[in-house]
C-alpha positions as CSV (number, residue, x, y, z in Angstrom):
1,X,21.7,-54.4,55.2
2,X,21.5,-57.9,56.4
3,X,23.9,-59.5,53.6
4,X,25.8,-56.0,54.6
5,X,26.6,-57.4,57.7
6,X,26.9,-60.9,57.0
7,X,29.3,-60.4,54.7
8,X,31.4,-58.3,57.1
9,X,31.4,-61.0,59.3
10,X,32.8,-63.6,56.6
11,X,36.8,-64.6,57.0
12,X,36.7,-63.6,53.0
13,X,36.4,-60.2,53.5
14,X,39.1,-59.6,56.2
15,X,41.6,-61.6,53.9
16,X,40.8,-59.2,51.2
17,X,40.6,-55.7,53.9
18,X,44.0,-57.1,54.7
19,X,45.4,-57.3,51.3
20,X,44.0,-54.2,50.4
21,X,45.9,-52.7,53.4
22,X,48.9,-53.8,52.4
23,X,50.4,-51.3,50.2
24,X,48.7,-48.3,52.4
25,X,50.8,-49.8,55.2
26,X,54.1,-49.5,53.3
27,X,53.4,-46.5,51.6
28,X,52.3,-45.1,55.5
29,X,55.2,-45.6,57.0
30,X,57.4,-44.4,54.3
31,X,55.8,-41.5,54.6
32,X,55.8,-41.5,58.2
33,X,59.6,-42.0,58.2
34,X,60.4,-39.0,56.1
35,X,57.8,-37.0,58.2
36,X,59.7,-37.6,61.6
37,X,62.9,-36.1,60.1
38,X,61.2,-33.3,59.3
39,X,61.1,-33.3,55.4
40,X,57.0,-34.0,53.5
41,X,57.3,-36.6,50.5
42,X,54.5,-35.1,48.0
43,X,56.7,-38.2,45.6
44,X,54.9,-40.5,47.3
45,X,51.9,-41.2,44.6
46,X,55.0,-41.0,42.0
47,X,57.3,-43.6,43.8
48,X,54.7,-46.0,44.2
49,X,54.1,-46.1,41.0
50,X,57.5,-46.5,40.1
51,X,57.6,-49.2,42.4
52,X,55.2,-51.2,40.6
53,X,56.2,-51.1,37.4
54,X,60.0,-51.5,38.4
55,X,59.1,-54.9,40.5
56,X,56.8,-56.2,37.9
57,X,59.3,-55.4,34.7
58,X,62.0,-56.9,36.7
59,X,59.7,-60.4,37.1
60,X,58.7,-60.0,33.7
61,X,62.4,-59.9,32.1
62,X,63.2,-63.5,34.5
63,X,64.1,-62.3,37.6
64,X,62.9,-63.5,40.5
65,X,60.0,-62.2,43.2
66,X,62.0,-61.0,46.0
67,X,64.5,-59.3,43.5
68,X,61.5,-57.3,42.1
69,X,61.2,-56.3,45.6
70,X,64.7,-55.5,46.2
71,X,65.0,-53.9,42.7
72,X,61.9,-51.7,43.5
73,X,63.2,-50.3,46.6
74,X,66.1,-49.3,44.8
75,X,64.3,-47.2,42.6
76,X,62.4,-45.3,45.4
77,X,65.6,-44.7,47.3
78,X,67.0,-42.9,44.0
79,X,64.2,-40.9,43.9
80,X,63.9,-40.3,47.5
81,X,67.9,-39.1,46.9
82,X,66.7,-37.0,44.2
83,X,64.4,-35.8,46.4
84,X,66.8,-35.1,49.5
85,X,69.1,-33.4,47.4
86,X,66.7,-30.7,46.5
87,X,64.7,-30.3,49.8
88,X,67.6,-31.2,52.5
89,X,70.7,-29.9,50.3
90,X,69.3,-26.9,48.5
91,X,66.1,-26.0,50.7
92,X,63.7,-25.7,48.1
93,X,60.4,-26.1,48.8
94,X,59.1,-29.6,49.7
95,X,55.5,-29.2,48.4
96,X,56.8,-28.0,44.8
97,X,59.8,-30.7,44.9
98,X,57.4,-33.6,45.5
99,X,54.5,-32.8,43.4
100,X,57.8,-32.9,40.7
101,X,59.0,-36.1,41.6
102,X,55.6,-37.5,41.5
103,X,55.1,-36.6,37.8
104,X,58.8,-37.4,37.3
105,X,58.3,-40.9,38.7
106,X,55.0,-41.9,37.2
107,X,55.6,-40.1,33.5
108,X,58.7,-41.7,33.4
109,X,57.3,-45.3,34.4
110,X,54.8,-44.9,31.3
111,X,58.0,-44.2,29.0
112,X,59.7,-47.4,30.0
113,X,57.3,-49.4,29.9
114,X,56.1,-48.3,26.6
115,X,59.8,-48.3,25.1
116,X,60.2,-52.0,26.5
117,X,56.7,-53.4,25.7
118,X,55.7,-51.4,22.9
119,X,53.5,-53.9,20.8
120,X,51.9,-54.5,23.8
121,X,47.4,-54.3,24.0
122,X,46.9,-56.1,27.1
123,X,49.0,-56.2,30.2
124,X,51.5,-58.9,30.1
125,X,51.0,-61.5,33.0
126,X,53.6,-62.4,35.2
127,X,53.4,-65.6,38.2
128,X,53.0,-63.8,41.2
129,X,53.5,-64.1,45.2
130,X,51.8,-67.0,46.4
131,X,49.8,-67.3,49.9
132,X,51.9,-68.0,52.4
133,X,50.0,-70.5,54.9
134,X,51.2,-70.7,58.6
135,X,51.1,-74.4,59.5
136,X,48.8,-75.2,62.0
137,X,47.8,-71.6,62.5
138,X,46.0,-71.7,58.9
139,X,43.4,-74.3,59.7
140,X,42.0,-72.0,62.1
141,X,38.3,-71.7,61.5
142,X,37.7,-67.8,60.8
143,X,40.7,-66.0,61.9
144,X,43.1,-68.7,60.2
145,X,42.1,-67.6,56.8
146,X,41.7,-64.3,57.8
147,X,45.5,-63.5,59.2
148,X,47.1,-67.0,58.6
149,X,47.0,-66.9,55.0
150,X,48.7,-64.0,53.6
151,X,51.0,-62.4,50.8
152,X,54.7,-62.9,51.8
153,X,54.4,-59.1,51.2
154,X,51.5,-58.6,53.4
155,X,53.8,-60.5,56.7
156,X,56.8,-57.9,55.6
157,X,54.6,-54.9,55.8
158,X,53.3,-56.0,59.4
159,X,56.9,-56.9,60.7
160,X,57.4,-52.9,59.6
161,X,55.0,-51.8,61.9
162,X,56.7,-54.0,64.8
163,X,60.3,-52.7,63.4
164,X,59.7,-49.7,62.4
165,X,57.5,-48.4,65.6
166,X,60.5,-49.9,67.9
167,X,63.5,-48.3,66.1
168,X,61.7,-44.8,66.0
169,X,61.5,-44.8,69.9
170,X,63.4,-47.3,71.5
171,X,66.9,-47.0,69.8
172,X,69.5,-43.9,69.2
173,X,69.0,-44.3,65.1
174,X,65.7,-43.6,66.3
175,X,65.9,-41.0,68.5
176,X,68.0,-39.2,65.9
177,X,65.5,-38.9,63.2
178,X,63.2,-37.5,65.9
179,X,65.2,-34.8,66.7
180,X,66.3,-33.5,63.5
181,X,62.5,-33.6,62.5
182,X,61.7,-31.5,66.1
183,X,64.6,-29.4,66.6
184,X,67.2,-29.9,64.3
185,X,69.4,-27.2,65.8
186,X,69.5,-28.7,69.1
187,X,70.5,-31.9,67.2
188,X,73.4,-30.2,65.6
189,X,74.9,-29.3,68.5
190,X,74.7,-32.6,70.1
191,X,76.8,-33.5,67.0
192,X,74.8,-34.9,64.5
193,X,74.7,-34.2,61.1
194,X,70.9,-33.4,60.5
195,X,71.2,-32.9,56.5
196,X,72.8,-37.2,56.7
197,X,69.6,-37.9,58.9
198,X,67.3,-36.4,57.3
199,X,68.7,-38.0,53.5
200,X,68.8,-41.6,55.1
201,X,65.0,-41.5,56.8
202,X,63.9,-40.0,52.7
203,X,65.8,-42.7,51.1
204,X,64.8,-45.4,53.8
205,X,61.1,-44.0,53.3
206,X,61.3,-44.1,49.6
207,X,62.0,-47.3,49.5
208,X,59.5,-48.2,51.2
209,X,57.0,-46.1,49.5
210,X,58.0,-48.3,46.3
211,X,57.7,-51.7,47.9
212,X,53.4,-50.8,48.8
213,X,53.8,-50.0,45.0
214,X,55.5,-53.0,43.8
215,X,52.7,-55.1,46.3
216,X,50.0,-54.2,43.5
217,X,51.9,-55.8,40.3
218,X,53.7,-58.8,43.0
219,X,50.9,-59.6,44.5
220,X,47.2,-58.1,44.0
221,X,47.7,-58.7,40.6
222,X,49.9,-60.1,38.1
223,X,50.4,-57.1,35.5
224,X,51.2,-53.7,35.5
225,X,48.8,-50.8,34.0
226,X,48.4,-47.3,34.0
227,X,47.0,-45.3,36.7
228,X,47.0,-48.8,38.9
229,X,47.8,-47.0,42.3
230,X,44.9,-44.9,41.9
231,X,45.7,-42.1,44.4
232,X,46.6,-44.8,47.1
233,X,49.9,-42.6,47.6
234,X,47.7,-39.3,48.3
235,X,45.6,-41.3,51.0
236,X,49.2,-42.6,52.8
237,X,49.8,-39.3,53.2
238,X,46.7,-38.4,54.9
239,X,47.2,-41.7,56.9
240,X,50.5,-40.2,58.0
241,X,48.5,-37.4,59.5
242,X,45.6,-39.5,60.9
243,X,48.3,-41.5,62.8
244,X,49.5,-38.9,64.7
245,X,53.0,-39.7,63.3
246,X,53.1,-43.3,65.2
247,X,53.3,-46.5,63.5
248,X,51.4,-48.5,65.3
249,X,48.1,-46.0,64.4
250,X,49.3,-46.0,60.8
251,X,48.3,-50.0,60.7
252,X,45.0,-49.1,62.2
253,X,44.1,-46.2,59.6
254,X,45.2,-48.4,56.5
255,X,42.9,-51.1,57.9
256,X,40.3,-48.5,58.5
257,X,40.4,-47.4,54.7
258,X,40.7,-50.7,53.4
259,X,37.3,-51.5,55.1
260,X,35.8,-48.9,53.7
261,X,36.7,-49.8,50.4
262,X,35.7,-53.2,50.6
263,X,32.6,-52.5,51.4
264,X,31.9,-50.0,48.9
265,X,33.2,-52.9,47.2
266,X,30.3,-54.8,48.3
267,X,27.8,-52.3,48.0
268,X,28.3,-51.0,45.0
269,X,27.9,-55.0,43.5
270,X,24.0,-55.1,45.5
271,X,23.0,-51.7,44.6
272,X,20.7,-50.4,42.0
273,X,21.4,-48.1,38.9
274,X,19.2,-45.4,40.6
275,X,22.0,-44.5,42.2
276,X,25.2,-43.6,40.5
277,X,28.5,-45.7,41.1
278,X,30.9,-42.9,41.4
279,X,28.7,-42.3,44.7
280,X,30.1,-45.6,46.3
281,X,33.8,-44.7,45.0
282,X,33.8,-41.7,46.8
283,X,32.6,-42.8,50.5
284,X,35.5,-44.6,51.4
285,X,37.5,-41.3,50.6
286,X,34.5,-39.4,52.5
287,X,34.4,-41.2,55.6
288,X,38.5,-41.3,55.4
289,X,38.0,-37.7,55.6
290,X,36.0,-37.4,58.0
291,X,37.7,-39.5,60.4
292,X,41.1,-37.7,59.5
293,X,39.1,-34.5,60.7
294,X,38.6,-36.4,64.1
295,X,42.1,-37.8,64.7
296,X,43.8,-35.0,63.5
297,X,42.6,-32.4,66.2
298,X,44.9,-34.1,68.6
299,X,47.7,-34.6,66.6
300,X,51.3,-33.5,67.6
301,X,53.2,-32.8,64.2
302,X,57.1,-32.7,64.2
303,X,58.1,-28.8,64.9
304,X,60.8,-28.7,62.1
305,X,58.5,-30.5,59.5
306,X,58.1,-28.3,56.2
307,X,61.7,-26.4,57.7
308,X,64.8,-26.1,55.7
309,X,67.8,-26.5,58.1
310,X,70.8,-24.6,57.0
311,X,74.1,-24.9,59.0
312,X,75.2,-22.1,61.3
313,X,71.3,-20.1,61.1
314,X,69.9,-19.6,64.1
């Protein structure tokens, strides 16, 4: 319990909670963005894997970085459009439409990558994001290591939260995407077009739903495999939830996960065969549970969310 805590206390093992964080964060608010306007993302798990292998094939063929990024958030916005033009357009059922795009978006990941690397037994390496190192601010002892030297990726998904929490209630855009996921009626006769609003906040949350994706092949590691988001997308969507719908929260539950996942991380490395390993997989998703069962008792979900809005009902 000792090492337990002294490792805790180490700048090692923030740099890595934070890293781990990273694509929760994205995938968080992309879910939280799609939320607000009313309309649930079940793609998410789907996207992000898109994401990642789209990012990575793009650096793998001689593109650049940031163009794997770009090129990877173009893929989640298509399949956020996809997805907008089946739940906002036609009013089919979100749960049923995003459990589809999920299997759509990872199955056909697999394919491509197969058909362009088919000879392929170990997971090409690509050069990946290096550290970024604040000068000045990185010599720190402890917390310069800790938040000074980070992913490029990792300073985009906190400049999100900043961005994304300021838009959603301090601008009109904002206010907007609010109302067509409360009252969407109300919204349409203040003039808005609520089936544009909702579309833009899908594909906008898409792509970045694909971005926390692309993270994993960019930056945590330098190839892409199967099965390498690991149901990180399902967890976002419980983040969403534990949140309360505000971005600023949605940082604080990523980190929360991440921790406990590092130090299963931890655990599971000092621990003994008596006890088996799948135990110390599980607890991060256990205690994630159980603090989603806390949060979530207060929480003030968007009225219209799960809805279909068709112009002219009442």
């Amino acid at each position: 319990m000792t090492d337990l805590f002294d490792f805790i206390l180490t700048a090692g093992f923030w740099v890595a909670t934070l890293r781990m964080a990273t694509p929760l964060i994205f995938g968080t608010l992309g879910e939280l963005v799609c939320e607000r306007s009313g309309v649930l993302n079940l793609g998410i798990e789907g996207i992000m894997t898109a994401g990642s292998m789209a990012g990575w094939m793009w650096v793998y063929q001689g593109g650049s970085l940031w163009g794997g990024v770009l090129f990877a958030a173009c893929v989640g916005a298509a399949f956020g459009l996809l997805h907008s033009l089946f739940t906002v357009y036609l009013g089919l059922s979100q749960h049923v439409t995003g459990l589809g795009i999920t299997m759509l978006a990872s199955s056909l990941s697999y394919f491509v990558f197969r058909m362009m690397l088919p000879n392929a037994t170990t997971p090409p390496k690509i050069v990946p994001f290096e550290t970024w190192q604040v000068p000045g601010l990185s010599a720190l002892p402890y917390i310069g290591e800790a938040l000074f030297s980070q992913s490029p990726l990792t300073w985009l998904a906190l400049a999100l939260i900043v961005g994304v929490g300021y838009a959603l209630f301090y601008t009109p855009l904002g206010l907007a995407v609010r109302m067509v996921g409360e009252n969407p009626m109300a919204a349409e006769a203040q003039g808005l077009n609520v089936h544009l609003v909702r579309t833009g906040a899908v594909v906008f949350g898409s792509a970045l739903m694909a971005v926390g994706g692309t993270f994993l092949t960019l930056s945590a590691f330098d190839a892409f495999y199967i099965g390498m988001t690991n149901g990180r997308g399902w967890i976002c969507v419980a983040l969403v939830v534990f949140a309360s719908w505000r971005p600023g929260k949605a940082l604080l539950g990523a980190l929360l996960f991440a921790t406990f996942d590092a130090i299963q991380m931890r655990v599971q490395q000092q621990a003994t065969s008596a006890i088996p390993y799948q135990f110390y997989l599980m607890a991060p998703y256990v205690l994630s549970i159980l603090a989603l069962i806390i949060m979530s008792r207060r929480a003030a979900y968007p009225k219209a969310l799960l809805v279909p809005f068709r112009r002219g009902e009442r």
